[in-house]
VOMI-125263 format. One line per field, with one value per residue (C-alpha): residue number from 1; residue in three letters; x, y, z. Coordinates in steps of 0.2 Angstrom, whole numbers. Example, Ala and Ser with C-alpha at 12.3 -4.5 7.8 and 13.67 -1.06 7.14 Angstrom:
n <- [1,2]
res <- [Ala,Ser]
east <- [62,68]
north <- [-22,-5]
up <- [39,36]
***
This chain:
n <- [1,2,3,4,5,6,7,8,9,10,11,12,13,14,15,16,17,18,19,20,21,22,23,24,25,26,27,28,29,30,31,32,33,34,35,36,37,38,39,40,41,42,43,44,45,46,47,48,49,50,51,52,53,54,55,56,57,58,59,60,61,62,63,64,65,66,67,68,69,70,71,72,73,74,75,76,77,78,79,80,81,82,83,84,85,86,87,88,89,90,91,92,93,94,95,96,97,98,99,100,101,102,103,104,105,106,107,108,109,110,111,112,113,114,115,116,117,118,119,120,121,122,123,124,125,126,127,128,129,130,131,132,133,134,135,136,137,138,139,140,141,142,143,144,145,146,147,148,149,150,151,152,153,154,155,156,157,158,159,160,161,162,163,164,165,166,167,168]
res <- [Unk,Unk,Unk,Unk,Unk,Unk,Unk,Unk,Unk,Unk,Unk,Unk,Unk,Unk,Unk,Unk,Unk,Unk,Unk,Unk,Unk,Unk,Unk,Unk,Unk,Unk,Unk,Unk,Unk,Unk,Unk,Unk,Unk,Unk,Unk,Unk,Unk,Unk,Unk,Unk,Unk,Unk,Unk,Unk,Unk,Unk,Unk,Unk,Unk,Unk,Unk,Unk,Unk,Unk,Unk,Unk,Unk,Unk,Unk,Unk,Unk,Unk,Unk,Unk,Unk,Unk,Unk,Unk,Unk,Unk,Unk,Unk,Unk,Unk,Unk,Unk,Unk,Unk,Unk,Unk,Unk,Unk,Unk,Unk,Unk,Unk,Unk,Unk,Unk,Unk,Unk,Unk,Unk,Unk,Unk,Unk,Unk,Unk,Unk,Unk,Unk,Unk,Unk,Unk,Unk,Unk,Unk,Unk,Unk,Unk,Unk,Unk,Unk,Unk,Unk,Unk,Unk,Unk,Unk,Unk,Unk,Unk,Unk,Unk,Unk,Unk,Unk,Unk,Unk,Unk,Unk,Unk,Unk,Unk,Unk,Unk,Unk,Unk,Unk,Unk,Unk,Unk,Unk,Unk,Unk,Unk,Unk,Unk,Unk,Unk,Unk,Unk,Unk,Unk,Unk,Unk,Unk,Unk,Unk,Unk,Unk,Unk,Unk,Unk,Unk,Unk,Unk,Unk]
east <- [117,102,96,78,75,53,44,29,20,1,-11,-26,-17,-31,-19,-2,10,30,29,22,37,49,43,43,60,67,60,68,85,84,75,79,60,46,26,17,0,-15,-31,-46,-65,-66,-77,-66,-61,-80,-79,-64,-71,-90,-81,-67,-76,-63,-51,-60,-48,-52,-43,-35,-29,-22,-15,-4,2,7,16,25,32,36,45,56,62,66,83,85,76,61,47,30,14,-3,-20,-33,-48,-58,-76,-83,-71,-78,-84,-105,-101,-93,-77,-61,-56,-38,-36,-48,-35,-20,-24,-25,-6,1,-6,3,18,22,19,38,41,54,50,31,33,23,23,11,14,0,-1,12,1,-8,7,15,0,-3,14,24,40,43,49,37,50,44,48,47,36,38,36,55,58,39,27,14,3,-15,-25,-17,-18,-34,-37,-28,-37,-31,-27,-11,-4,-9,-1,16,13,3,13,2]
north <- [18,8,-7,2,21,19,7,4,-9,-5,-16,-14,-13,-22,-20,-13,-28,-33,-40,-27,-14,-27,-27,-6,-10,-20,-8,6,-4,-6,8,26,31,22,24,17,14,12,5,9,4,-11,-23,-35,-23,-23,-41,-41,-29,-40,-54,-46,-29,-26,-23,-8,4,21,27,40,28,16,33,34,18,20,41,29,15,28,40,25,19,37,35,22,32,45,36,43,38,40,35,27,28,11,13,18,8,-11,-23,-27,-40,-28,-36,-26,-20,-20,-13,1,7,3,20,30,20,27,45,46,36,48,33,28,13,1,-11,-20,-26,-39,-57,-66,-73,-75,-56,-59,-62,-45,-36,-40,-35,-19,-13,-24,-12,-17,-32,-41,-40,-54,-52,-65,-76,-91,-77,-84,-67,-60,-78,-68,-62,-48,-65,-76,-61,-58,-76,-74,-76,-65,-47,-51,-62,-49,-36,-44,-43,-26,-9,2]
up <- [-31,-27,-37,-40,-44,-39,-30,-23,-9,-6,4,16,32,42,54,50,55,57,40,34,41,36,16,17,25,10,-2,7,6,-16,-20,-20,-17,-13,-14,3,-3,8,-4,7,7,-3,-3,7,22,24,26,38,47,49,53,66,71,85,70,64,60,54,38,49,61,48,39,57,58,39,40,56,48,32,45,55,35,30,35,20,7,1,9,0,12,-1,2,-12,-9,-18,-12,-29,-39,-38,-51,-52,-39,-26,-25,-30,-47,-48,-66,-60,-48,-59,-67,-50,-45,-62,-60,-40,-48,-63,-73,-68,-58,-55,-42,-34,-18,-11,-1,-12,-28,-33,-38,-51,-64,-62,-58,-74,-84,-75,-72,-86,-83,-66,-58,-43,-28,-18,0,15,3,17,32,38,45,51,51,51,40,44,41,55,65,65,70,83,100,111,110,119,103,92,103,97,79,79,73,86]
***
């Protein structure tokens, strides 16, 4: 018996990294199911994607990496790979509108979930309000295991540092 029945880790994915395999990893490891989100078009991915065009990613490519990652972490557990599409939920100013999307999460979820994964507290907060049942796994917070993080990466200066951090 696992310590969670449902959980859940969603992001951007601009790019898919180690850290990113390694949370879906621990998730796989305490939870009977997990939901692998990908949020896509916001506001900020717009952004990234001005400032580090050679990141573009389609959705469909991201989608890859992420059925990928779900398949290799099948063996732990029911890996569910979604997709959410944010483009037309975002606040006046165009950024994100997390509690816009809390109700598409709950409607994939069944409403029923156990366990948010992430590596940033400072999504505690939110995750508490939105999903008050669950308890905010916090994984590599320091980035012992994966120092990385899809920020650093993209500052990266050469496509052969990224190339060691990069699911392909």
């Amino acid at each position: 018996m696992k310590k969670y029945e449902i959980g859940m880790y969603g992001g951007k994915f601009l790019p898919f990294h180690k850290g990113h395999r390694y949370c879906v990893q621990v998730a796989s490891l305490e939870c009977e199911k997990v939901y692998v989100i990908l949020f896509w078009g916001g506001a900020d991915e717009e952004v990234i994607l001005k400032e580090h065009p050679e990141f573009w990613l389609s959705v469909e490519e991201r989608t890859r990496q992420m059925h990928q990652i779900c398949s290799d972490m099948s063996k732990y557990a029911e890996i569910i790979p979604a997709l959410i599409d944010i483009r037309k939920l975002r606040n006046p100013d165009g950024s994100e509108d997390w509690e816009a999307e809390t109700p598409l999460v709950r409607k994939l979820l069944g409403n029923r979930l156990d366990a948010v994964y992430s590596s940033e507290e400072s999504y505690g907060e939110y995750f508490s309000h939105a999903y008050p049942e669950a308890v905010h796994r916090l994984v590599d917070v320091k980035r012992i295991h994966y120092p990385i993080s899809g920020t650093a990466i993209r500052n990266m200066e050469s496509e052969e540092q990224r190339a060691e951090w990069i699911i392909r």
